[in-house]
C-alpha positions, 0 to 999 in steps of 0.5 A, spaced: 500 500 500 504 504 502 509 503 495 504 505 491 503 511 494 509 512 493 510 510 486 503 514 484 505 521 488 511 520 484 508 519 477 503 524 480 509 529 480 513 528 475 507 528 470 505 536 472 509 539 468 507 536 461 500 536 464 500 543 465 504 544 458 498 540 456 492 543 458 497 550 457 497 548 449 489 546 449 487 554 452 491 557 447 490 552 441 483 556 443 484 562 444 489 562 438 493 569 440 497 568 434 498 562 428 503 560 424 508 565 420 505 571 425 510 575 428 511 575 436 514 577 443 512 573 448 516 576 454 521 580 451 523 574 446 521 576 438 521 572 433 515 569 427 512 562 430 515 557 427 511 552 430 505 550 435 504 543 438 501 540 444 507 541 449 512 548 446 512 553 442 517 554 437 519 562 435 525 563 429 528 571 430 531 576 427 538 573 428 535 567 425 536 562 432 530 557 435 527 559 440 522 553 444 517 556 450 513 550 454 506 553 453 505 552 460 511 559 461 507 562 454 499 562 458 503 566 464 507 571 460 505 578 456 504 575 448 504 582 443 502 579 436 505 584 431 501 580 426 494 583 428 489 585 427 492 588 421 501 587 419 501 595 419 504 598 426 506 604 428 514 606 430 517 611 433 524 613 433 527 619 437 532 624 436 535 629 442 538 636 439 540 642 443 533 646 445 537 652 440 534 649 434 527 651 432 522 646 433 518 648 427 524 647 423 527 640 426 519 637 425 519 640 418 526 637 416 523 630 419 517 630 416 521 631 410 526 625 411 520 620 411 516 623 405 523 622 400 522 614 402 518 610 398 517 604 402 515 609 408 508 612 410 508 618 416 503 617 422 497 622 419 497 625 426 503 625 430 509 625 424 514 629 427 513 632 434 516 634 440 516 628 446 520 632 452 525 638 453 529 638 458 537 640 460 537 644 454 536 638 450 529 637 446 527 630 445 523 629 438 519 623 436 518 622 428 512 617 428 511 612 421 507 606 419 511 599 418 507 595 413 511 589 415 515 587 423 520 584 419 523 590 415 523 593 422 530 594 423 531 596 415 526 601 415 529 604 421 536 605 418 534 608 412 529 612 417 535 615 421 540 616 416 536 620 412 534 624 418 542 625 420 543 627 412 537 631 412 538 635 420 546 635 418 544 640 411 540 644 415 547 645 420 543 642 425 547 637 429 546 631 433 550 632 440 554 627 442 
């Protein structure tokens, strides 16, 4: 008696973890908070979910690695699904320069930056705005739509490369 209790209590504990992977795995199968293909962070991992099954998740990221959470750690953790509602997102960049500028100006030559990109669309309401000022410094926000979170990166250079060319041929300088 007393050896299959032990031998139950035993099996017991060593079939909770894939119990709650399990049961992990059905509540998300039916909650579906993202599917195949979508791109992803699942507690500060990023990445397109490659594959789903009753036990793990299995995310491909930017750096091409494999990346395998148990359903049980992703039914606990904070999901962002870049993939929906729609592939469009919104992304900000941000640029401190001296307070001896005029704002109206740096936002001007901002706005500008994206119009000259093909691939690159402005946020219609905040496009170019002012986010603090503070210790002689303002800090500018320079808001875009992302058509697709795999060119996050990408779009981003191209986004901060134009603005220093564009800030840099109006004299206007990015402090060290």
């Amino acid at each position: 008696l007393v050896t299959s209790t032990v031998a139950s209590a035993i099996i017991g504990l060593a079939l909770q973890d894939t119990l709650g992977n399990f049961i992990s795995g059905i509540s998300l199968q039916v909650e579906a908070p993202f599917s195949v293909d979508d791109w992803v962070e699942i507690d500060g991992i990023e990445g397109t979910v490659v594959r789903q099954n009753w036990r793990t998740l299995t995310l491909l990221t930017r750096e091409n690695h494999r990346v395998m959470l148990t359903n049980s750690t992703i039914a606990k953790g904070k999901i962002i699904n870049y993939s929906r509602p729609t592939n469009r997102q919104i992304q900000t960049v941000y640029l401190t320069l001296s307070e001896s500028y005029s704002p109206n100006l740096v936002k001007e030559l901002l706005v500008e930056t994206v119009m000259g990109l093909a691939d690159v669309k402005l946020h219609p309401r905040l496009r170019a705005h002012v986010v603090s000022m503070q210790d002689g410094c303002v800090t500018y926000g320079l808001s875009y739509w992302l058509d697709d979170y795999s060119d996050k990166i990408i779009v981003r250079d191209k986004v901060l490369t134009r603005a220093w060319f564009n800030l840099h041929r109006a004299g206007i300088h990015i402090p060290d």
